[in-house]
Steps between C-alpha positions, in 0.01 A plus 500: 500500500600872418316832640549790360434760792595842633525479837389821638171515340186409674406199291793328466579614856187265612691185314856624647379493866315173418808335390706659830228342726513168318885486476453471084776592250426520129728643202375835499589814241404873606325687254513876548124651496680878607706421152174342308681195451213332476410627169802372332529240209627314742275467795233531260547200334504285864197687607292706247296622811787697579456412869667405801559263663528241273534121521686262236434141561732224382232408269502878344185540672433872645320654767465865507254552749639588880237265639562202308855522494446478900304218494673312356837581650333393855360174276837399399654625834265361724663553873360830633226506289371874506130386369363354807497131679129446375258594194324744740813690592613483129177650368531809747889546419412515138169710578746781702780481198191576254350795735850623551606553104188640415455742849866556528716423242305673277413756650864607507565412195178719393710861650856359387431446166225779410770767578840609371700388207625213608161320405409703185268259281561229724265583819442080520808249447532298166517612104183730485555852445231764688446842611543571911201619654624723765155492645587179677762613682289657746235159513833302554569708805128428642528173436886435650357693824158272509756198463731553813169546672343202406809325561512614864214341546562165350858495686353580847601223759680320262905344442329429177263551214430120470526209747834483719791527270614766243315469156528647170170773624801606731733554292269621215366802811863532583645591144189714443576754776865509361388622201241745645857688565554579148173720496617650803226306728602377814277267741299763747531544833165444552537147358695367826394165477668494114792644607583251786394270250763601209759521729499179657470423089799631473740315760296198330646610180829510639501882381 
């Protein structure tokens, strides 16, 4: 197996710290997204998604989307698993990676990418060329704030999201609130609960 990966985005960060918690090492290459080496002839012709991460089987197979590529890592790597101990526990981890992406994740992405020329024509990841919409810059905020709210909530009381051991919902909430930072949004102080909650994350991270 290959993945092509950079580390320090959010999405590939959510396979990275996957693979740290599971002890897994794969060939890896870096492509530069702050250089757009994604669109190259290159990378292009391994993934014309133009995303990352990025999973070569042996078989040439490939898996481009973050979730799958982290199922089946803990599949093939089963000690630790980070999708539960039963099919209850797995249908909730998968139920809080969903709710994350689309409440978090993109909500971030929604201000990052809607601003700025670092993301002209290309306010959503892959070949398609569009207009920003500044307009949902300001939405992204109201929707990153309603997030870390929500989030306190579902954190209160708990070590973690699901069951007794770290999952992949932890890690997925975990990356999320890293990358809140590049739109300058920081947990609230209001949100105690979530900030006991990331930090304790974080020695669990080994960060």
């Amino acid at each position: 197996m290959k993945l092509y990966t950079y580390a320090v985005a959010p999405n590939p960060r959510r396979v990275g710290l996957l693979m740290k918690y599971k002890g897994i090492e794969l060939e890896s290459q870096e492509i530069d997204l702050a250089a757009k080496e994604q669109f190259s002839p290159e990378f292009s012709a391994i993934n014309p998604r133009l995303t990352l991460p990025a999973l070569v089987l042996a078989d040439g197979t490939m898996l481009t989307d973050t979730i799958a590529i982290c199922v089946y890592l803990d599949e093939m790597f089963p000690d630790k698993s980070v999708f539960g101990k039963t099919a209850l526990e797995r249908a909730q981890i998968m139920g809080y990676c969903h709710r994350i992406f689309f409440e978090g994740f993109s909500a971030v992405a929604e201000v990052l990418r809607n601003k700025g020329e670092a993301f002209k024509d290309s306010p959503i990841p892959g070949p398609l060329k569009m207009p920003q919409i500044p307009e949902l810059v300001e939405r992204g905020n109201l929707r990153i704030r309603a997030f870390y709210e929500a989030m306190d909530v579902e954190v209160a009381g708990k070590q973690f999201l699901v069951g007794d051991s770290l999952s992949q919902a932890d890690i997925d909430l975990y990356v999320v609130f890293g990358f809140c930072g590049w739109v300058r949004h920081s947990i609230p102080k209001e949100c105690a609960a979530l900030q006991s909650w990331f930090d304790a994350m974080k020695l669990a991270m080994g960060e």
